[in-house]
C-alpha beads as a LAMMPS data file, in Angstrom:
LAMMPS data file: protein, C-alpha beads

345 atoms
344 bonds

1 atom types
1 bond types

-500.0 500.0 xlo xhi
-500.0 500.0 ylo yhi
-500.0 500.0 zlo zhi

Masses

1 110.0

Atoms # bond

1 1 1 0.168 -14.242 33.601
2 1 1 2.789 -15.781 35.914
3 1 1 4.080 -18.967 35.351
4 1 1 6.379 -20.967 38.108
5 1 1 8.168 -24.263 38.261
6 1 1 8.771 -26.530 41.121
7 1 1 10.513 -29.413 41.958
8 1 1 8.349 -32.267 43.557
9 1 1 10.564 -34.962 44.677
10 1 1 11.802 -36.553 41.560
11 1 1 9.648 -34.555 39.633
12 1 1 8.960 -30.923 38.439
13 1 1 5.510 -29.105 38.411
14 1 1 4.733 -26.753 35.656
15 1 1 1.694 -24.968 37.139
16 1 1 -0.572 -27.234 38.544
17 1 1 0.875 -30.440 36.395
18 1 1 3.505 -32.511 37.340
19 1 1 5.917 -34.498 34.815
20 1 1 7.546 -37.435 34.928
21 1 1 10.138 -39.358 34.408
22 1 1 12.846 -37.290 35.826
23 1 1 15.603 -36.290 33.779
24 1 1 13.190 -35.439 30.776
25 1 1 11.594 -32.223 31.543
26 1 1 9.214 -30.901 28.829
27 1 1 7.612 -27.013 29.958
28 1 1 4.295 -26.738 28.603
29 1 1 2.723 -23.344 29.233
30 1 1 -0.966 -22.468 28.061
31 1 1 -1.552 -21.777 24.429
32 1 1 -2.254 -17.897 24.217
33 1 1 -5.447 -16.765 22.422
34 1 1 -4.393 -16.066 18.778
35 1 1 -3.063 -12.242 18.036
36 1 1 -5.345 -12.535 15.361
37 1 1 -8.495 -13.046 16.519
38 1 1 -8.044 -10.348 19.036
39 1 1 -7.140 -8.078 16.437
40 1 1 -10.785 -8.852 14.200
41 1 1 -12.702 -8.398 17.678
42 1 1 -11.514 -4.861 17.451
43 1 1 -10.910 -4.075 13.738
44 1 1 -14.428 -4.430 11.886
45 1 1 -14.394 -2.694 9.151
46 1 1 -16.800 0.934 8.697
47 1 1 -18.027 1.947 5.805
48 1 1 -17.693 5.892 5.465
49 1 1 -18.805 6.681 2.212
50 1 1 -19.772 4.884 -1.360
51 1 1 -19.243 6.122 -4.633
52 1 1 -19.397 2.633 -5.568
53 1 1 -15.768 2.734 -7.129
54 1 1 -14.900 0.628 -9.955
55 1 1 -11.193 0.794 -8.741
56 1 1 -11.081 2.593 -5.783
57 1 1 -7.070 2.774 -5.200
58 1 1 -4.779 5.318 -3.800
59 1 1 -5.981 6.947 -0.325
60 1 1 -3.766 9.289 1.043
61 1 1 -3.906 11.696 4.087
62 1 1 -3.860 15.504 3.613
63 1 1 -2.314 16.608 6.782
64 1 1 -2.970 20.180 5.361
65 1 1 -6.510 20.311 4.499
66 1 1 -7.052 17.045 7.031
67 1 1 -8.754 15.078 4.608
68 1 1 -8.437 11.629 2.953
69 1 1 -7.795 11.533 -0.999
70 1 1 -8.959 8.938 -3.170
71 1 1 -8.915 7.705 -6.610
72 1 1 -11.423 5.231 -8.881
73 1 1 -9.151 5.091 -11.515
74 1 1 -11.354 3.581 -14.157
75 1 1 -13.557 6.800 -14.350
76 1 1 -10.564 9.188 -13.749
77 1 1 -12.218 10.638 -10.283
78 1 1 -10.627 12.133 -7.721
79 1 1 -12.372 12.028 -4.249
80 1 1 -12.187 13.842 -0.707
81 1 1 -13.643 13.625 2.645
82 1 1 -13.704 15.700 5.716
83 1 1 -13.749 13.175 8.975
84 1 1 -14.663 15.808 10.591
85 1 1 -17.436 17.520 9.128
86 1 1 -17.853 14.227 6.652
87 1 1 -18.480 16.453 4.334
88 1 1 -17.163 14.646 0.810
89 1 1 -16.795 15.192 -2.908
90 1 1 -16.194 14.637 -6.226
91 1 1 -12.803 16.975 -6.784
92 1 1 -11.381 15.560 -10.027
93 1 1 -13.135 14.265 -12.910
94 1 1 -10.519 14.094 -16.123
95 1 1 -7.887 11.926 -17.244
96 1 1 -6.844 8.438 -15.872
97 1 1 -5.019 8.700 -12.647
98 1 1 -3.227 5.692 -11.546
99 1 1 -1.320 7.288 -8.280
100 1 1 -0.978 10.487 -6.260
101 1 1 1.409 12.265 -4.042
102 1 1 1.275 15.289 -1.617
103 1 1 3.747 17.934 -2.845
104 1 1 5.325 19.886 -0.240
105 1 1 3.297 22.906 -0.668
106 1 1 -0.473 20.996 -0.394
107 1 1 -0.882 20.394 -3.872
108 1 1 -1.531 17.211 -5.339
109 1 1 1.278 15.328 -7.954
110 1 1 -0.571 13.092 -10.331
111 1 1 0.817 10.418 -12.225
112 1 1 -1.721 9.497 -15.487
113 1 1 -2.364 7.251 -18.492
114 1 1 0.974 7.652 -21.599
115 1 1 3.359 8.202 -18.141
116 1 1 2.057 11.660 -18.006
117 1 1 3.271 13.160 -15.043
118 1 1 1.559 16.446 -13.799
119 1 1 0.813 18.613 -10.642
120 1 1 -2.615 19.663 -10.060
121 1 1 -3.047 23.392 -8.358
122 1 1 -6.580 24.807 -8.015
123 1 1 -8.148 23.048 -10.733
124 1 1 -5.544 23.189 -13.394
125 1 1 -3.169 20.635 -14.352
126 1 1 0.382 21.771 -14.750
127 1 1 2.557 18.686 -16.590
128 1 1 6.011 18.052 -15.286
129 1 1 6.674 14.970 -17.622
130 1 1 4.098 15.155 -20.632
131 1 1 5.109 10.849 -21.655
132 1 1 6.971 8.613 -21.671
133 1 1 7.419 6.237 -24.663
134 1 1 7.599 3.007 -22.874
135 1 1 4.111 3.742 -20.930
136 1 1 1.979 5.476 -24.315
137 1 1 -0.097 2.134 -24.088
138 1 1 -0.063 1.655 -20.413
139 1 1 -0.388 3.968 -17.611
140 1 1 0.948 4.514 -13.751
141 1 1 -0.018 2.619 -11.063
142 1 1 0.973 2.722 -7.495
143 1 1 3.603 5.454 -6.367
144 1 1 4.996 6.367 -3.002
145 1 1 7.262 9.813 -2.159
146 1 1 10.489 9.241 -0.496
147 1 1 12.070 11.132 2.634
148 1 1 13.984 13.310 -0.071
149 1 1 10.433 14.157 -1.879
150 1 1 11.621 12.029 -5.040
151 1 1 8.812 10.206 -6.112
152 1 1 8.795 5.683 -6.811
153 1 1 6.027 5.500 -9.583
154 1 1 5.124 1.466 -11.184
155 1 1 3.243 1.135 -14.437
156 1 1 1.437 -1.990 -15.583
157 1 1 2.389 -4.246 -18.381
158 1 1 0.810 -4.668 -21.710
159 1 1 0.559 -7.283 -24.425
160 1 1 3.823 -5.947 -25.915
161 1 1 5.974 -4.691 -22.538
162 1 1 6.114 -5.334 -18.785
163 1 1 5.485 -2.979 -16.401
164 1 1 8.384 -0.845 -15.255
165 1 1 9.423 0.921 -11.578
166 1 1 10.394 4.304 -12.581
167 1 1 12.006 7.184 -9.791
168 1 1 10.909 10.681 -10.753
169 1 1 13.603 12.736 -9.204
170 1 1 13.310 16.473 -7.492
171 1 1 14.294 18.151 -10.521
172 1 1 11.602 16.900 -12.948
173 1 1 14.033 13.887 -14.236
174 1 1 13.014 10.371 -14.382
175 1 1 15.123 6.983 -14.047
176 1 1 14.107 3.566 -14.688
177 1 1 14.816 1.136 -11.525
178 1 1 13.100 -2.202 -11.772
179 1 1 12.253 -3.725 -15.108
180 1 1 10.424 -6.502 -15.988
181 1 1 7.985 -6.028 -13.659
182 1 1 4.423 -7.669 -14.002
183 1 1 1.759 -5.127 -11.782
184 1 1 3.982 -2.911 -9.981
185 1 1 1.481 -2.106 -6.699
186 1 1 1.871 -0.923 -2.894
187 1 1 4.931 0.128 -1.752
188 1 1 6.277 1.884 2.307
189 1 1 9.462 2.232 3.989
190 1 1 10.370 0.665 7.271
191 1 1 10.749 3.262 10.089
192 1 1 14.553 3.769 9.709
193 1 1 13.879 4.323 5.944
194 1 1 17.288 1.751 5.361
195 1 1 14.668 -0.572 3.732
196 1 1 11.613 -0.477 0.740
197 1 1 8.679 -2.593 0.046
198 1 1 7.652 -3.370 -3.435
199 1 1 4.689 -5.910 -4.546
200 1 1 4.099 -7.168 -7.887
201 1 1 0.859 -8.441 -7.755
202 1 1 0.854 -11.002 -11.086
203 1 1 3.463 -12.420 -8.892
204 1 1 2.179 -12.448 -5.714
205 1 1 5.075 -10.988 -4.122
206 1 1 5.874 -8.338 -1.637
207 1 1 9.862 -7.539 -2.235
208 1 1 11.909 -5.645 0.417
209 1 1 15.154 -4.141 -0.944
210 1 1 18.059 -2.022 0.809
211 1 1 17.268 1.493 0.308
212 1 1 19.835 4.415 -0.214
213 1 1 18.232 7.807 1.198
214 1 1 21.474 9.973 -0.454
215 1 1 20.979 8.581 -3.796
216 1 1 17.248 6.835 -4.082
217 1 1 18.642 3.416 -5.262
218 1 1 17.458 0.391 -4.302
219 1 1 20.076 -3.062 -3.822
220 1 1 19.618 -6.870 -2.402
221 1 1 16.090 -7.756 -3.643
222 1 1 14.492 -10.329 -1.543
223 1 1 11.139 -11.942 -1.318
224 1 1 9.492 -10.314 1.801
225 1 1 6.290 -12.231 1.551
226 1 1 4.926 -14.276 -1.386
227 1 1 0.266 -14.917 -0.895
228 1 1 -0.635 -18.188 -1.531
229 1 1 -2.490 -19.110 -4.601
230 1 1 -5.870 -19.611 -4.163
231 1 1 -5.970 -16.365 -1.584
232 1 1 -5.791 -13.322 -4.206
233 1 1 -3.001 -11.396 -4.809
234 1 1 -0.773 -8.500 -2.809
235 1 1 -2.045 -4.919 -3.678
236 1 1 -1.746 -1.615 -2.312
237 1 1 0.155 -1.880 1.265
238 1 1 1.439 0.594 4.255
239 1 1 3.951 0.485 7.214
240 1 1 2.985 1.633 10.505
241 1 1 4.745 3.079 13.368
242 1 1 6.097 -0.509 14.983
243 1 1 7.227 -1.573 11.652
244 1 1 4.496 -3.759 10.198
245 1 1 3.214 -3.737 7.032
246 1 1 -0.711 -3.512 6.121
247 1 1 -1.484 -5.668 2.578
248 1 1 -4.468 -5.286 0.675
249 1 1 -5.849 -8.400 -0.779
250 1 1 -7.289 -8.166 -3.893
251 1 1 -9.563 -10.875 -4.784
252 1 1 -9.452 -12.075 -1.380
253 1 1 -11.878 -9.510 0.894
254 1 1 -8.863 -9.464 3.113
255 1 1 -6.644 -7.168 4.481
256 1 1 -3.320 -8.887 6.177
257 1 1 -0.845 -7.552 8.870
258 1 1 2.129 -9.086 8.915
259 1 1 5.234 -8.569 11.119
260 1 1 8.657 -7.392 10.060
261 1 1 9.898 -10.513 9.502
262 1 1 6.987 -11.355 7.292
263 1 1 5.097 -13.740 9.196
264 1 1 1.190 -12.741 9.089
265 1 1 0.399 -11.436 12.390
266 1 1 -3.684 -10.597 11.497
267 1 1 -6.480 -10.494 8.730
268 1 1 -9.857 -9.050 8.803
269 1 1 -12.617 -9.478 6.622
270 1 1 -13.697 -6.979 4.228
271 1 1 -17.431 -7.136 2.583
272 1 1 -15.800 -6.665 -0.784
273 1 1 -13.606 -9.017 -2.526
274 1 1 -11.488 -7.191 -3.964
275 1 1 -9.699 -4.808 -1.108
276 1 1 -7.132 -2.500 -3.139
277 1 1 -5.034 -0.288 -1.161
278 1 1 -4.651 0.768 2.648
279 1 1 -3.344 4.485 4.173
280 1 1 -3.266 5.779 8.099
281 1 1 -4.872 8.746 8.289
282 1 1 -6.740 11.273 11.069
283 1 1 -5.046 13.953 13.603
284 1 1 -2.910 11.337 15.305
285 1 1 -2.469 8.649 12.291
286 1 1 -4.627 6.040 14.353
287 1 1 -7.003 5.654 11.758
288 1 1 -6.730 3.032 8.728
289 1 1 -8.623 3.699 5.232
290 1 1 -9.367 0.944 2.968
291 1 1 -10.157 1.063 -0.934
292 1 1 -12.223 -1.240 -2.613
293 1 1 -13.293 -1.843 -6.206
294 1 1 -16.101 -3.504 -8.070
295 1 1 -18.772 -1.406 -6.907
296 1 1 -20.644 -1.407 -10.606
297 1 1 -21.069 -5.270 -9.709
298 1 1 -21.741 -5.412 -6.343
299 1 1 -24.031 -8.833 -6.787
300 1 1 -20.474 -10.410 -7.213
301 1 1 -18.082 -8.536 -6.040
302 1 1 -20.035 -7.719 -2.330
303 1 1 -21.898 -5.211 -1.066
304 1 1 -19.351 -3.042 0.244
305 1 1 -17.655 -3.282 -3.638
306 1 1 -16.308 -0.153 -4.284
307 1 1 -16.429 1.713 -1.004
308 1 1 -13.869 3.564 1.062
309 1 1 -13.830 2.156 4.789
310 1 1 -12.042 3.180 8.093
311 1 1 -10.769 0.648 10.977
312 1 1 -9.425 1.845 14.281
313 1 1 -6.499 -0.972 14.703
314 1 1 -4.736 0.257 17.943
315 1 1 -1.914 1.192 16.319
316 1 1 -0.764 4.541 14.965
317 1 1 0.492 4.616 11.214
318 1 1 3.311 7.665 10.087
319 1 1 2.420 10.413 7.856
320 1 1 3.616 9.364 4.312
321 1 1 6.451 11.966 3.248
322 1 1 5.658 14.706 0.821
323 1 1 7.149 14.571 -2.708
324 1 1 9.024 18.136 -3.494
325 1 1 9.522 17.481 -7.133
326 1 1 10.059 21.158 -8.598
327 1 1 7.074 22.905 -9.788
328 1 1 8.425 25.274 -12.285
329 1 1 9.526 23.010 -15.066
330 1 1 8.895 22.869 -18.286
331 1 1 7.089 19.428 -20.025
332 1 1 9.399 17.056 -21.207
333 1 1 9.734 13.601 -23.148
334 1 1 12.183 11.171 -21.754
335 1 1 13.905 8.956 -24.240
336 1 1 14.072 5.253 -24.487
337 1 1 16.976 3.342 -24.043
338 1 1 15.089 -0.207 -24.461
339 1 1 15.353 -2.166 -27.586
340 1 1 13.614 -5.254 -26.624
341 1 1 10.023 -6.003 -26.437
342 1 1 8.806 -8.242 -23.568
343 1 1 5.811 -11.049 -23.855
344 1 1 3.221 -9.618 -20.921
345 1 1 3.107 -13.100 -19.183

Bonds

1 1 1 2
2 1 2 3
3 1 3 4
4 1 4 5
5 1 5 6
6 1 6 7
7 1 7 8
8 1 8 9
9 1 9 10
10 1 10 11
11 1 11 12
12 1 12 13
13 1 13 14
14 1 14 15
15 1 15 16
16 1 16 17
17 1 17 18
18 1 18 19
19 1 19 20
20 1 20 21
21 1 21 22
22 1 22 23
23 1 23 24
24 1 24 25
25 1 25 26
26 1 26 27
27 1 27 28
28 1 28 29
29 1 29 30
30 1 30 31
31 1 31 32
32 1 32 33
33 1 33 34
34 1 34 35
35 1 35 36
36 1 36 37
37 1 37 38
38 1 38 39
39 1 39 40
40 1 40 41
41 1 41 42
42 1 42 43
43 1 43 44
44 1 44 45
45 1 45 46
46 1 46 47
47 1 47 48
48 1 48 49
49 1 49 50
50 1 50 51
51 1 51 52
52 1 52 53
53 1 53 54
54 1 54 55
55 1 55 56
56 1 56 57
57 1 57 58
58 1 58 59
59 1 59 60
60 1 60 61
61 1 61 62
62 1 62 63
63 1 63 64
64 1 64 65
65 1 65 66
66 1 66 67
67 1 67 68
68 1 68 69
69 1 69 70
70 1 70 71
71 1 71 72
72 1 72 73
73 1 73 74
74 1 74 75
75 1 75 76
76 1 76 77
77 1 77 78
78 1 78 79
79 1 79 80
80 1 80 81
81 1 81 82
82 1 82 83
83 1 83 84
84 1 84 85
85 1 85 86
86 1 86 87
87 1 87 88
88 1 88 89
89 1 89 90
90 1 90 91
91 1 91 92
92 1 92 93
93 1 93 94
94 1 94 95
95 1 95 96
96 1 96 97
97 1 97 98
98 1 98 99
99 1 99 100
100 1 100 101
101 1 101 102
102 1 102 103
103 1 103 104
104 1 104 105
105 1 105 106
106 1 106 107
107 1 107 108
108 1 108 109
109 1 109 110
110 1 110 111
111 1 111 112
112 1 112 113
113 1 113 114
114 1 114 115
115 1 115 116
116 1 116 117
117 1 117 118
118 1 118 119
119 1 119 120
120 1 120 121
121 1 121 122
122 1 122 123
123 1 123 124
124 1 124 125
125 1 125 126
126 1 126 127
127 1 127 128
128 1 128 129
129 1 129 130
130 1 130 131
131 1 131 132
132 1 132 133
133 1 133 134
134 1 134 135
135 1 135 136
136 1 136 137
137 1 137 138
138 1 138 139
139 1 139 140
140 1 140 141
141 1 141 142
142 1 142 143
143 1 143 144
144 1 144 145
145 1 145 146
146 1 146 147
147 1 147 148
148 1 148 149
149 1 149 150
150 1 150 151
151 1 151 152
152 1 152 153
153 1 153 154
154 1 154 155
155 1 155 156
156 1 156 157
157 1 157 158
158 1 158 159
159 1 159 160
160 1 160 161
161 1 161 162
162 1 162 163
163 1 163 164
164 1 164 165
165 1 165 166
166 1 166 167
167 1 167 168
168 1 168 169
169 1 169 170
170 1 170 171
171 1 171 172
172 1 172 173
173 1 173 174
174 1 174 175
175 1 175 176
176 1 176 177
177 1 177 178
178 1 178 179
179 1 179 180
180 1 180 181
181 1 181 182
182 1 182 183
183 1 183 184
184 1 184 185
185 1 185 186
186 1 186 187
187 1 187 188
188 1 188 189
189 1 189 190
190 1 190 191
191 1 191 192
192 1 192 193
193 1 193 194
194 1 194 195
195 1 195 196
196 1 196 197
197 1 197 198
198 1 198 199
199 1 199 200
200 1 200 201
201 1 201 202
202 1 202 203
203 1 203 204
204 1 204 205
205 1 205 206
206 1 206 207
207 1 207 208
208 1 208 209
209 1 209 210
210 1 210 211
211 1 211 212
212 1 212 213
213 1 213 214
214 1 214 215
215 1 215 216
216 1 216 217
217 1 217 218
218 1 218 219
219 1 219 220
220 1 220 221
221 1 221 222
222 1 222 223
223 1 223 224
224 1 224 225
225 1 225 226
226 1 226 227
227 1 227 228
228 1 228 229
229 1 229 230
230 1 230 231
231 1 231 232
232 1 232 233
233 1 233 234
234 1 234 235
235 1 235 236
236 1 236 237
237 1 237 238
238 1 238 239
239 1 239 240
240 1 240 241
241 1 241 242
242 1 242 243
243 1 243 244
244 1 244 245
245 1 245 246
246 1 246 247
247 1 247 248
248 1 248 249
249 1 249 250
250 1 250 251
251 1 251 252
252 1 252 253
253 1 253 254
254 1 254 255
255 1 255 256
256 1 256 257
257 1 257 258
258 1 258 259
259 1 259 260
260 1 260 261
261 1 261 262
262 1 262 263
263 1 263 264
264 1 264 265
265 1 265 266
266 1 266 267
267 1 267 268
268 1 268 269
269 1 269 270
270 1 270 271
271 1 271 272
272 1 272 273
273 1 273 274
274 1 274 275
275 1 275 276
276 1 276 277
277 1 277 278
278 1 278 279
279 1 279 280
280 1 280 281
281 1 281 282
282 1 282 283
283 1 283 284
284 1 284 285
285 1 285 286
286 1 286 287
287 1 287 288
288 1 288 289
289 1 289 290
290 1 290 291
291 1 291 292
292 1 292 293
293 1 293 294
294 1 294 295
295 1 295 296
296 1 296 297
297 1 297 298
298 1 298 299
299 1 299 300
300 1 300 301
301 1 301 302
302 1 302 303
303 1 303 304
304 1 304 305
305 1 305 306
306 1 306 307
307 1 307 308
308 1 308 309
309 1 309 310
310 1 310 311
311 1 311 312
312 1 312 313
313 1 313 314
314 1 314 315
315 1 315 316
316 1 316 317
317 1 317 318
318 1 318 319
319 1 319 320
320 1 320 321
321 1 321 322
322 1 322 323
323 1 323 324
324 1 324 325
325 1 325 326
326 1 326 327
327 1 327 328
328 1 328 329
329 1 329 330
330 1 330 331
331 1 331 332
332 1 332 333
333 1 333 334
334 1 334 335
335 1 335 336
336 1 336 337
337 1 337 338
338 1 338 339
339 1 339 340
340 1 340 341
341 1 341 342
342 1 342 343
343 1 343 344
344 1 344 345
């Protein structure tokens, strides 16, 4: 839309109005319609298939085998489906799995229950990290490769210890970078991978830190976005192509787009209240999955509790980077270096 302004005697015209006195010029142009209601016109959420999750989490993209991955951690399942074909399935049923990567060579890297670390290959579970003493009574959560294929892995407090943001490293070795930590959750990198998200969900913060490709170290904390109270918390999250970032709501039945400089930009409305975690996916990353949990209580939690759904937001995501942590190495048991014992608050 153009606008113009013109002088009318002592006066100036913005548009068709005129303003007076001279000397005091004010512009008003018309409001525009609200970014975010154009975005909900075109973003309603599908439902794609149900397996009425009790914690649907993790969805990832296998650009290999071209399907979406799942999780519902609470009954240790893995799930797939085919877009294409929508042919889906049950592919894991077994231990708790609180994150997954995609290795470099199409296998999956799952991070379990005790900080058990292992890579599963046609069925069969190969452990890379067997435990780790801090996490016996806890397990992984969220986890996100780098561009380097190390791998950022959270775990969730208990009664006696908060949660922890551990960096598994190429070669099988782990180091502890965040303590303290309430519900380690989603996690992305900006498009010139100099920056990294991290939420803490108990906290209802979204964190963006400096982020050192050569070494994996992360510097100069600051609060990227912190939810309001009374609208659930910050889950699983994703950046796309122009930089935004994608935040699942739990608790909420929301998910939230907000810009790079953390202002929200859009939300749409999800038919489950709690909305978990959030992946682009498809041939050309234009499509955006959605977890959801609750779906053993759907009277409560909605009717779309606990089901995987796609949008089409008219914007393309970027393929998350594989993890390349070495395949050929032999279990191990890190030791602690923590004497203290932290309330879970």
């Amino acid at each position: 839309m153009l606008y113009y302004l013109r002088v009318l005697g002592n006066s100036l015209a913005v548009g068709q109005r005129t303003l007076d006195p001279p000397g005091k010029v004010r512009i008003l142009l018309p409001q525009p319609e609200k970014v975010s209601n154009i975005h909900e016109r075109k973003m309603k959420p599908e439902l794609i298939v149900d397996y009425q999750c009790h914690l649907g989490e993790g969805p990832i993209w296998h650009p290999f085998e071209k399907r979406i991955y799942w999780l519902d951690i609470s009954r240790g399942l893995i799930f797939w489906l085919d877009p294409a074909t929508k042919e889906h399935r049950i592919c894991y049923e077994g231990e708790t799995v609180g994150g997954m990567t995609i290795q470099k060579d199409g296998t999956l890297l799952l991070f379990m229950a005790k900080g058990t670390i292992a890579i599963w290959r046609d069925g069969q579970l190969e452990q890379v990290i067997s435990e780790i003493p801090e996490v016996r009574e806890s397990r992984f959560n969220d986890v996100i490769a780098d561009p380097v294929g190390r791998v950022f892995c959270g775990t969730l407090s208990t009664e006696k210890r908060l949660g922890r943001l551990y960096r598994l490293n190429t070669d099988g070795s782990i180091t502890t970078i965040l303590e303290d930590v309430k519900v380690s959750n989603g996690m992305g990198f900006s498009p010139n991978c100099k920056h990294m998200y991290h939420t803490d969900s108990r906290v209802r913060k979204i964190y963006l830190f400096d982020y050192d490709q050569n070494n994996g170290n992360l510097t100069n904390r600051h609060v990227f976005v912190e939810t309001p109270a009374n609208e659930g918390a910050p889950d699983g999250m994703t950046v796309d192509a122009e930089g935004y970032v994608w935040s699942a709501r739990w608790g909420a039945g929301i998910l939230v787009r907000y810009t790079p400089q953390g202002v929200e930009q859009t939300r749409i409305q999800f038919p489950a209240r709690k909305v978990s975690s959030v992946t682009f996916g498809g041939e050309d990353y234009t499509d955006l999955y959605v977890t959801t949990a609750g779906g053993h209580n759907k009277s409560e939690e909605g009717q779309g509790a606990g089901a995987l759904f796609r949008l089409r937001p008219g914007v393309r995501g970027v393929p998350e980077f594989f993890s390349r942590v070495g395949l050929q190495i032999l279990p191990q048991t890190i030791e602690s270096n923590d004497s203290s014992e932290a309330p879970f608050v």
